[in-house]
C-alpha positions as a Markdown table, in Angstrom:
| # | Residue | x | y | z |
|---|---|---|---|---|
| 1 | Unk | 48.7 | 10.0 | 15.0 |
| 2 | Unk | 45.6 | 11.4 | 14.0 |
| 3 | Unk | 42.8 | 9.3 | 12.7 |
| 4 | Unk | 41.5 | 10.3 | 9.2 |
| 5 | Unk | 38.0 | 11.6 | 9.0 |
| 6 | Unk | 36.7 | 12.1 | 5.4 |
| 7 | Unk | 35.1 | 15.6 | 6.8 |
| 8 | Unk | 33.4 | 18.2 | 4.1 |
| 9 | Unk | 31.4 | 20.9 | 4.9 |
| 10 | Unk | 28.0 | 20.7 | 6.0 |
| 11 | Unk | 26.4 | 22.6 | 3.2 |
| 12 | Unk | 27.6 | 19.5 | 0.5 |
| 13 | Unk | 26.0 | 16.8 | 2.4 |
| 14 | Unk | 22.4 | 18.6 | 1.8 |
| 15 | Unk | 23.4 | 18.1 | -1.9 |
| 16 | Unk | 25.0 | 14.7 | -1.2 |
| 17 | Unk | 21.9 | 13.6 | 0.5 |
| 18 | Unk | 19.1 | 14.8 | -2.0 |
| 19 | Unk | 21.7 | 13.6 | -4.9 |
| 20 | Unk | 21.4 | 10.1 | -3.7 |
| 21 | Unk | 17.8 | 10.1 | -3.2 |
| 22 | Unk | 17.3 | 12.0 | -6.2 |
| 23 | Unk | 19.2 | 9.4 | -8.2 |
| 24 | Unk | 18.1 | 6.1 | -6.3 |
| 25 | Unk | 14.8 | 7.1 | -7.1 |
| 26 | Unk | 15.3 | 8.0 | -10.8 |
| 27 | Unk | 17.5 | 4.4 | -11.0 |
| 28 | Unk | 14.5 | 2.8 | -9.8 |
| 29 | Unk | 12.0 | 4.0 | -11.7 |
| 30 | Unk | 14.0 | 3.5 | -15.2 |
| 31 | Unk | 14.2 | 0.0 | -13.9 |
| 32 | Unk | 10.4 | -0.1 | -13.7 |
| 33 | Unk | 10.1 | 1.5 | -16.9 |
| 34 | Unk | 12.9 | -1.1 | -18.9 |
| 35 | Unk | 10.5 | -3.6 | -17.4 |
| 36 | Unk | 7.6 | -2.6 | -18.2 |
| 37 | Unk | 8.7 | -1.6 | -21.7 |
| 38 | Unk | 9.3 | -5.3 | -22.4 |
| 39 | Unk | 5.5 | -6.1 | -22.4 |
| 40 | Unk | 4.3 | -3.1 | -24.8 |
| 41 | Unk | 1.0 | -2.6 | -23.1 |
| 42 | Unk | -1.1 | 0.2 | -22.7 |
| 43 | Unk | -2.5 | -0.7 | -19.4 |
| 44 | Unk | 0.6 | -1.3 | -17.7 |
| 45 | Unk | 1.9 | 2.6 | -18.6 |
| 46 | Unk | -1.3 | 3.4 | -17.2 |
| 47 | Unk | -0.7 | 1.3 | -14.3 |
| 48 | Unk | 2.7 | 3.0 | -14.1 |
| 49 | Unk | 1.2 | 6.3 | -14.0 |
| 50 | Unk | -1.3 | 5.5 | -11.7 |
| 51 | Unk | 1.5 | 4.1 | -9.3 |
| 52 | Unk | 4.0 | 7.4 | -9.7 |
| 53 | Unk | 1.2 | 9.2 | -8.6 |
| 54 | Unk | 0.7 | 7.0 | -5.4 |
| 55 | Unk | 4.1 | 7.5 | -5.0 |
| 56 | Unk | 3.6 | 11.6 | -4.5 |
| 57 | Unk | 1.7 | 10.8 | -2.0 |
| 58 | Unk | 4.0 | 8.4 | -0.4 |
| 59 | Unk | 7.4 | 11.2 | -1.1 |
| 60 | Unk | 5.1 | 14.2 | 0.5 |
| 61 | Unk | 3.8 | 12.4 | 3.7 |
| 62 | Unk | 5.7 | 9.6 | 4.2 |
| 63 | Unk | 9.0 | 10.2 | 2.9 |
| 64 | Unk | 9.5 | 13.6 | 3.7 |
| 65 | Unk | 9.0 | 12.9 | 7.3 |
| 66 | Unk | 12.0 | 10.9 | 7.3 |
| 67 | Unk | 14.3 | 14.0 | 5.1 |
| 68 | Unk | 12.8 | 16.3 | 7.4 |
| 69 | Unk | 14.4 | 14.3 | 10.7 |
| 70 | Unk | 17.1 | 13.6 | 8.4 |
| 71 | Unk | 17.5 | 17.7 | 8.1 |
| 72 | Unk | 16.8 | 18.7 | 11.4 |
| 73 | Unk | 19.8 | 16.3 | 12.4 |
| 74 | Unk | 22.0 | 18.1 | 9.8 |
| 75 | Unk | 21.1 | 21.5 | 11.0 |
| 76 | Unk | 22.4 | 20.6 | 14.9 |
| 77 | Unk | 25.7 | 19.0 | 13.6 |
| 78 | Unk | 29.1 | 21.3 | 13.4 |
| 79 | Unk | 30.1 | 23.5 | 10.4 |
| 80 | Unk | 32.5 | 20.5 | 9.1 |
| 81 | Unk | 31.7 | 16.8 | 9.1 |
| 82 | Unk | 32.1 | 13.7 | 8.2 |
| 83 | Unk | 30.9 | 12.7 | 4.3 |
| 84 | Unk | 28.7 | 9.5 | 5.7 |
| 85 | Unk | 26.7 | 11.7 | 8.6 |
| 86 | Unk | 24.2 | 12.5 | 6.1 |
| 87 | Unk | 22.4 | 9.6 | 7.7 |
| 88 | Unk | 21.9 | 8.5 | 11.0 |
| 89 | Unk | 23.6 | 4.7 | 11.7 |
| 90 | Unk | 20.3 | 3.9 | 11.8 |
| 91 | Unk | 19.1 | 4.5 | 8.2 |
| 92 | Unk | 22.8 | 3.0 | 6.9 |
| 93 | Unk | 21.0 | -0.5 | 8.2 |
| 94 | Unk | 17.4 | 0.1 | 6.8 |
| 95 | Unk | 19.2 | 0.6 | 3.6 |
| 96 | Unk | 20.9 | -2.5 | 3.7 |
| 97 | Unk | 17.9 | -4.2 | 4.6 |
| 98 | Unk | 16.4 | -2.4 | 1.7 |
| 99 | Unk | 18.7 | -3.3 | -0.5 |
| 100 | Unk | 18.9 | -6.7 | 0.4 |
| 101 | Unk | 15.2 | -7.1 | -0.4 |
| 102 | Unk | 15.4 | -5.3 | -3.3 |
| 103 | Unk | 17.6 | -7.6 | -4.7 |
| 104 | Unk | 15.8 | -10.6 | -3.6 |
| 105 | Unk | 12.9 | -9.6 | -5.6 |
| 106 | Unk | 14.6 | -9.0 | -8.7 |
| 107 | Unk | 15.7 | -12.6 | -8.0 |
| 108 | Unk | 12.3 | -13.7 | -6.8 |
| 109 | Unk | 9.7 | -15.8 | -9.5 |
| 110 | Unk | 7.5 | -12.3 | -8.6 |
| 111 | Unk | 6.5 | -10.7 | -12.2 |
| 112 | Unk | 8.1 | -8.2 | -13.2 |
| 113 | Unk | 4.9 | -5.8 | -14.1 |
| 114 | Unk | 4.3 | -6.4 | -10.4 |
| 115 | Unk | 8.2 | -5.5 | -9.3 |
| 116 | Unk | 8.1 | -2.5 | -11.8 |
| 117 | Unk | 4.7 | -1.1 | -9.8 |
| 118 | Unk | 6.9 | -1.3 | -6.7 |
| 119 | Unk | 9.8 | 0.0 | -8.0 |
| 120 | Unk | 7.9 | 3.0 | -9.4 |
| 121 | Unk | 6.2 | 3.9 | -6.3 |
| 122 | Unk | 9.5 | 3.9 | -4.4 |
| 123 | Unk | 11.3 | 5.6 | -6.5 |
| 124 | Unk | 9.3 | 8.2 | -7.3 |
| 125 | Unk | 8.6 | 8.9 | -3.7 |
| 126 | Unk | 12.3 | 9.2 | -3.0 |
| 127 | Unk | 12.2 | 11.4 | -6.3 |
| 128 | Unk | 10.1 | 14.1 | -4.6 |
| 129 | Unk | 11.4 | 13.5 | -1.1 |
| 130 | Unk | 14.2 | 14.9 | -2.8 |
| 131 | Unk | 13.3 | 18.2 | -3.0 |
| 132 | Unk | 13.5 | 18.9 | 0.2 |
| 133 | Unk | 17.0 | 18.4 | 1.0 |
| 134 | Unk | 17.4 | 20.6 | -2.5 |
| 135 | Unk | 15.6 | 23.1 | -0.7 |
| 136 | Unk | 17.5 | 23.3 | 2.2 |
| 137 | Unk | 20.5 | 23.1 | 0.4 |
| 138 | Unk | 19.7 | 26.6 | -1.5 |
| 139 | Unk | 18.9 | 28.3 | 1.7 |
| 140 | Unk | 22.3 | 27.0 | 3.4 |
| 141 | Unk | 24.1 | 28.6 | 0.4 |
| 142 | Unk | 22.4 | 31.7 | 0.4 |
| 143 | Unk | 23.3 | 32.2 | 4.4 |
């Protein structure tokens, strides 16, 4: 008896993987946003703004190192694979991890402004990380 393998083809899990960092990070920073709306201030949609654009930086050098391994790991595997190789073991744990934390500090006494600046920063670095699996994703199709 075979064992069942939920296997697509490569190609979708370029899409896959820049759809769920593309929408982690656009969860995360509406979070940041809903909480930062709740205090009606000026300065923190400055302090917002000021923290999305910390977090280009953060997408473009940090970020897109990890989509780039993540990529060049996609590109060796076979023509068909399994839906959850999009990310190495590895990263399946980080996320935990990250998860984990992220909802301890939504738990936390931590201020919200202060959770929203976080928030914002990573998820707008995994916003324009993003693009890069989007990218690949259009030159697979158009091999």
């Amino acid at each position: 008896m075979e064992r069942w393998k939920p296997a697509i083809n490569k190609k979708w899990l370029y899409w896959l993987s820049g759809l769920i960092w593309f929408g982690v990070g656009v969860g995360l920073c509406l979070r940041a946003v809903f909480w930062i709306k709740a205090y009606q201030s000026p300065v923190l949609w400055g302090l917002f703004l000021l923290s999305l654009a910390g977090a280009l930086f953060i997408g473009h050098y940090l970020l897109a190192k990890i989509a780039r391994r993540n990529l060049k790991r996609l590109d060796q595997k076979p023509s068909k694979i399994c839906v959850f190789a999009f990310q190495p073991l590895r990263s399946y744990l980080i996320i935990l991890l990250m998860v984990a934390m992220g909802v301890g500090l939504r738990r936390s006494d931590l201020p919200r402004v202060w959770l929203a600046v976080v928030y914002s920063l990573m998820g707008g670095a995994l916003i324009v990380a993003s693009r890069l699996y989007f990218l690949r994703a259009l030159e697979v199709c158009k091999e």
